[in-house]
N, C-alpha and C positions, 0 to 999 in steps of 0.2 A: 104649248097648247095651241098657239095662233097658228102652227103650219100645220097641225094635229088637223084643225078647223077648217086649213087652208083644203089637204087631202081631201077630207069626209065632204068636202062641196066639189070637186072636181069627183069624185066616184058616184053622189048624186047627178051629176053633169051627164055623166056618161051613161048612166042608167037611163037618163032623159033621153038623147042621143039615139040608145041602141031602141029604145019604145016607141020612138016616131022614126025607126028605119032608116037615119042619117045614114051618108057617105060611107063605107066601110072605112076607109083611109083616112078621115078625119078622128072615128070615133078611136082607130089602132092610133092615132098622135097623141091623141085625148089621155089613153091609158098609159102611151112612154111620157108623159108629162105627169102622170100622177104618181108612176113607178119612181121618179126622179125624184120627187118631193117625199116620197115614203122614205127612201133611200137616205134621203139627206138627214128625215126625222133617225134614223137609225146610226149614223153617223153620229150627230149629235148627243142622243142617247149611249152611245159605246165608250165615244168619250169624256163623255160625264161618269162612265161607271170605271173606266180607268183612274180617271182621275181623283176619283174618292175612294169604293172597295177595294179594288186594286193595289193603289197608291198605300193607303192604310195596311192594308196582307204585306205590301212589300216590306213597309217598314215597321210592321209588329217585331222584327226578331225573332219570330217563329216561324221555322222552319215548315211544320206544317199546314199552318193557314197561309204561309206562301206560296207551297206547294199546290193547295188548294183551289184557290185562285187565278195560278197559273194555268192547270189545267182546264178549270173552268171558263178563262179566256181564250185559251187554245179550241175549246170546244165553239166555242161561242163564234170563232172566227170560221171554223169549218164549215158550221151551218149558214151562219151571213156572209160569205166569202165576198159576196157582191156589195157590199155597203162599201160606199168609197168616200171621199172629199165632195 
């Protein structure tokens, strides 16, 4: 939640930034700094959901809800390709 907090005040920042007409190039740093932190929130998030629904799918024994799972991570890595470490 604190880097959740941390975000939602760097993209108020920036909305400030772009309203009083700041620098173009400071307010484009503004945003790869807030991209970064979203990113990381997504990280975080991915692997908390490996590590419990996942982790649990894999080891139900059920072939289908692992199935299921997996796919759903597969999918889920397509769409967020870009979340990294």
């Amino acid at each position: 939640m604190a880097r959740l907090k941390r975000v939602s005040g760097q993209v108020s920042g920036i909305q400030r930034m772009v309203e009083e007409d700041r620098y173009c190039v400071d307010v484009l740093l503004q945003v790869a700094a807030a991209e970064a932190a979203l990113d990381r929130v997504g990280h975080l998030v991915l692997g908390s959901h490996i590590e419990t629904c996942v982790a649990t799918a894999l080891e139900s024994g059920r072939p289908r809800d692992r199935k299921k799972k997996m796919d759903e991570l597969l999918d889920v890595f397509s769409k967020f390709g870009r979340v990294r470490p």
